[in-house]
Structures are given as C-alpha cells and as structure tokens.
C-alpha atoms as one frame of an Amber mdcrd trajectory, in Angstrom:
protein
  27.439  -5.492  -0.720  26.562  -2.285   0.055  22.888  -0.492  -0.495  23.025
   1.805  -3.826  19.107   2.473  -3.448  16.152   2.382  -1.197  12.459   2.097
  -2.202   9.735   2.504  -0.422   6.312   1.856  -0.460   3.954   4.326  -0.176
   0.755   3.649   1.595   0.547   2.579   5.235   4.778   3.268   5.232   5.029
   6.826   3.914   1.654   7.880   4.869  -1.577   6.728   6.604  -4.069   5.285
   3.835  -5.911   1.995   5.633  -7.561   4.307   8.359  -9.307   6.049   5.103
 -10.530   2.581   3.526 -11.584   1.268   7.087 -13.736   4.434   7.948 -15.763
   4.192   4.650 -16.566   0.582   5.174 -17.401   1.593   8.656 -20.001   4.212
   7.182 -21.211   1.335   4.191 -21.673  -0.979   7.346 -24.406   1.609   8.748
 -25.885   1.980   5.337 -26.972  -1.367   4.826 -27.755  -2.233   8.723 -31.169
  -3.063   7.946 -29.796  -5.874   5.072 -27.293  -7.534   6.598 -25.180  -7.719
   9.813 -21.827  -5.701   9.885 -19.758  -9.557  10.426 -21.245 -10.357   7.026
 -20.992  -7.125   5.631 -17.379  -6.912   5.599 -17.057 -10.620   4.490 -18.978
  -9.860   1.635 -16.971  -6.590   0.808 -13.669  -8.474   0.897 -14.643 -11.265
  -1.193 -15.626  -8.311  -3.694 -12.690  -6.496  -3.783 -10.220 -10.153  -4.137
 -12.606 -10.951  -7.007 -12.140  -7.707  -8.537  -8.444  -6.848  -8.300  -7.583
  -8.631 -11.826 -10.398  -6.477 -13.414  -9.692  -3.696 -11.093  -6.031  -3.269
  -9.476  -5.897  -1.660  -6.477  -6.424   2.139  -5.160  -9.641   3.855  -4.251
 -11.177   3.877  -7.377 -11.250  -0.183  -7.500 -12.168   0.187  -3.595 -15.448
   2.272  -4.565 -16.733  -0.065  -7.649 -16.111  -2.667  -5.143 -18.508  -1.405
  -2.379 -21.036  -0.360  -5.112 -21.482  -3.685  -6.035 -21.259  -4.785  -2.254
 -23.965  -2.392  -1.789 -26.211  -3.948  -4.230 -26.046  -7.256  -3.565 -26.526
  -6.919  -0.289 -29.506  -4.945  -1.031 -30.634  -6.998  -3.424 -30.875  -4.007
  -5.985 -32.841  -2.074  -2.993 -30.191   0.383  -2.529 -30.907   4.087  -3.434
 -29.473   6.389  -6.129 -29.127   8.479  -3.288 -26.780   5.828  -1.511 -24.965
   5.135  -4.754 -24.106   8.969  -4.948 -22.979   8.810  -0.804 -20.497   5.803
  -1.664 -18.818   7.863  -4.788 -18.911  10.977  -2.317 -16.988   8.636  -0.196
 -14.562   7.941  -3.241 -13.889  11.564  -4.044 -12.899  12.358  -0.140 -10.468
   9.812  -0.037  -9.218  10.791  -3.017  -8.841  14.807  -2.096  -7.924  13.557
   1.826  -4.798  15.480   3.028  -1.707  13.164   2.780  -0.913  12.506   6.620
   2.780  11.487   6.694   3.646   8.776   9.386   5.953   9.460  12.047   9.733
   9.951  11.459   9.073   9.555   7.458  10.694  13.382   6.436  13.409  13.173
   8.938  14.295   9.699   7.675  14.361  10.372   4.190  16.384  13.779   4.752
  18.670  11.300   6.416  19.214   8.579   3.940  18.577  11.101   0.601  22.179
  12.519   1.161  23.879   9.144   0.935  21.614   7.405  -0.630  19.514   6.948
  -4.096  15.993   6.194  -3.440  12.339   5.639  -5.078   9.283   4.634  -4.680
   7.551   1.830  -5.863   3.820   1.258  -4.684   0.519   0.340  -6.825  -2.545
   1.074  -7.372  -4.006   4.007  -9.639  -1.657   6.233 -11.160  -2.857   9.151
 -11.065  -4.358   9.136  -7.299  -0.596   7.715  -6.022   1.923  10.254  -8.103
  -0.727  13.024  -6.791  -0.273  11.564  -3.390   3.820  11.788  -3.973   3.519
  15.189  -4.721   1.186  16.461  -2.111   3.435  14.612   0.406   6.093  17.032
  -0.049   8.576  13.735  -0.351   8.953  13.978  -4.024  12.223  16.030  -3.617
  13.874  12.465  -2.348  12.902  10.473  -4.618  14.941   9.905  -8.273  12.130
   7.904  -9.174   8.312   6.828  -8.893   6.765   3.627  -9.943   3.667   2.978
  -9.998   2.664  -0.898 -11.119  -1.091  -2.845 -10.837   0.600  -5.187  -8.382
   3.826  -6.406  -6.426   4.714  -9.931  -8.047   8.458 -10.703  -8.386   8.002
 -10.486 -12.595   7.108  -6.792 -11.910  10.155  -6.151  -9.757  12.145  -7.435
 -12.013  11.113  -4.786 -14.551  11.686  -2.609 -12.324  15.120  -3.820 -12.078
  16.017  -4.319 -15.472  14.338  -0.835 -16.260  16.869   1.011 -14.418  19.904
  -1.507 -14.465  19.328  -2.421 -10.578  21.323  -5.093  -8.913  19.280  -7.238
  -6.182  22.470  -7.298  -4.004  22.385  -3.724  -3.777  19.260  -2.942  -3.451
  16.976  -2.281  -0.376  12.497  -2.827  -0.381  10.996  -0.834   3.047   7.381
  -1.285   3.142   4.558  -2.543   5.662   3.443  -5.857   3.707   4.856  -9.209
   3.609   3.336 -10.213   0.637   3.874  -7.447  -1.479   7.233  -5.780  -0.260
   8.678  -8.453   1.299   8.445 -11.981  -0.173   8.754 -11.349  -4.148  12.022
  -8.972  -3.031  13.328 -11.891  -1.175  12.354 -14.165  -4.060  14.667 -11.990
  -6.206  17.783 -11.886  -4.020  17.300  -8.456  -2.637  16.961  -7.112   0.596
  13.692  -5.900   2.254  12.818  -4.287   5.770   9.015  -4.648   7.104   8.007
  -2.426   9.324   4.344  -3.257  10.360   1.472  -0.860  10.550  -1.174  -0.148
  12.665  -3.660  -2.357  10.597  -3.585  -3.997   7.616  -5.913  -5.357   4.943
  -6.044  -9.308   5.504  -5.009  -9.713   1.924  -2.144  -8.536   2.351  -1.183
 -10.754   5.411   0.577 -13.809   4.904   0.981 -17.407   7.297   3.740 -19.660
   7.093   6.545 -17.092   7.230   9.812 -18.522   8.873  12.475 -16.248  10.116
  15.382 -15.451   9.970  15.934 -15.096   6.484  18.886 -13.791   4.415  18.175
 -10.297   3.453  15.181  -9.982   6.107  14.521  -6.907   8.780  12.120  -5.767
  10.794  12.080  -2.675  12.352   9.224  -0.759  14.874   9.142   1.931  12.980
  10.628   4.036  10.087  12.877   6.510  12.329  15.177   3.181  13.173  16.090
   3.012   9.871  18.824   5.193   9.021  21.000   3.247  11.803  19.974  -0.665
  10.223  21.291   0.537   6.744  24.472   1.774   8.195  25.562  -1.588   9.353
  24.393  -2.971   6.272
C-alpha cells in the first residue's frame, strides 16, 4: 500500500536535544563532586528521572525536578539555594536554546512535503515542543502536531483514530526503538529508525530481531526520500 503520511519525531531526528540534557548533567556532575563520584552520580539521576516519568512525563521541565531532587539526595539536603537556582538556570537555557536542525532535515522535508502529508508526533511538554516546531522553521510541512506524555501503542492509536489514519498507509521516522519503532510495528504500520549520535538508555531496547515486516533503517534522514519511493 502506498504511504499517505509521514510523522516524525522531533527530538534527536528533527533536531539535536540529548547533547543539551547530557551537558547539564555534565555540569550537576561537577556540582556535587565533593558528594559523590560522577559513575554514581548519573546512576542516581537516571533512576530519578524513570521513577518520575508517571508523575512527570518527559521534556526539560521533568528533566530539572529530576536533578533537583538528584541534587539533594546526594547532598543529603547540603546543597545550596544558590545551587538550586544554577540547576533551574540550567532549565531555562535549555528551554530558550536555539533549535539546531540535524543534517539533511529541511531538504528532506521540502522533498517529501510536495507528495506527501506529514506530522509530527513527539512528547514531552507542550508548550516547550510546539515552541520548538515553530522556532524550527519546519512548521510549514507539517498538517499536524501532536504532542502526547508518552509513545505506547494505545496513544498511537488515538492518534490514528483522531485523524482517520490507516496503519497500512502510514509511515513513523524517529531515532528510538522503543518509542517510534516497536508500538508502530505493534499496530501494523510502518516505521524507519534512524539512530542518533547518543541516546538516553531508556530509550534503548535488547532483544530486537530483524528483519521485520514494516522495519527500516536508514544512516541518516537525507536517505529518506529515495526508501519511501520504493515503498
């Protein structure tokens, strides 16, 4: 069947976003140096954040409660009001960073938008990711946006119900396994991965066999206007 529309994911496939979360642990790491070692630092960090994500979601804002509360446990309460205020400073420049498009992403969509439909779908907080859509300068190709609190098959399949999409025609491009790649498969659709540079290890996934129906991987985004046309 052929592909009626594309969606992307947005961070880490559109634009660079993990570089930003791995430079502020990075700088929490040197903060609480004389606590803890940086090994432990991180392990604590990431148990935080899984913990968190049904209270929190994802996005920065979830990212910067979690290292708060990193902070202070690590510290044992020791931590500064001073350091507190560095860690939301930390928040509010990853919030206002400039929106660094990965290569090949406009040409691409330029491409595919005049033979294809296409949206996004990515998660986190609402209002930090359609900001990020529009400072991109990608919104033009894009007939719509959806933002949900996480990628599980039930909230694709809103998605699909919401705007009358069927699985056989439609096509997931993102840089996770586990959240643009397995729950689209789950469904019947078709999904390209396209791996990035690094990754948070929640994200990753073990035990994946290839092939699969309805599975591609690419190198990078630019090859992708040739894989759909033999689609």
């Amino acid at each position: 069947m052929p592909i009626e529309m594309i969606a992307f994911d947005a961070d880490d496939t559109l634009w660079q976003t993990e570089l930003y979360y791995q430079n502020a642990i990075k700088t929490l790491k040197r903060m609480l140096a004389k606590w803890e070692k940086a090994a432990t630092i991180e392990e604590i960090i990431d148990r935080i954040e899984i913990n968190n994500l049904p209270l929190y979601g994802y996005g920065i804002k979830a990212f910067i409660l979690s290292l708060i509360e990193a902070a202070i446990e690590i510290s044992s309460g020791q931590i500064s009001g001073a350091a507190i205020t560095k860690i939301l400073l930390i928040g509010k420049s990853m919030v206002q960073a400039d929106v660094a498009l990965k290569p090949g992403v406009g040409k691409t969509l330029e491409v595919l938008s005049e033979s294809h439909r296409m949206m996004v779908i990515t998660k986190g907080d609402l209002l930090d990711q359609t900001d990020k859509v529009k400072r991109s300068g990608l919104q033009r190709f894009f007939s719509f946006i959806e933002v949900v609190n996480d990628k599980t098959t039930s909230a694709y399949r809103l998605i699909f119900d919401k705007y009358h999409l069927n699985p056989e025609n439609f096509l997931m491009v993102g840089n996770s396994l586990r959240s643009d790649v397995l729950p689209i498969l789950d469904i019947g659709a078709s999904a390209v991965y396209i791996p990035s540079e690094s990754i948070w290890a929640h994200e990753m996934v073990s035990g994946f066999e290839l092939p699969q129906k309805g599975f591609f991987e690419l190198e990078n985004i630019g090859q992708l206007p040739d894989l759909i046309s033999t689609m």
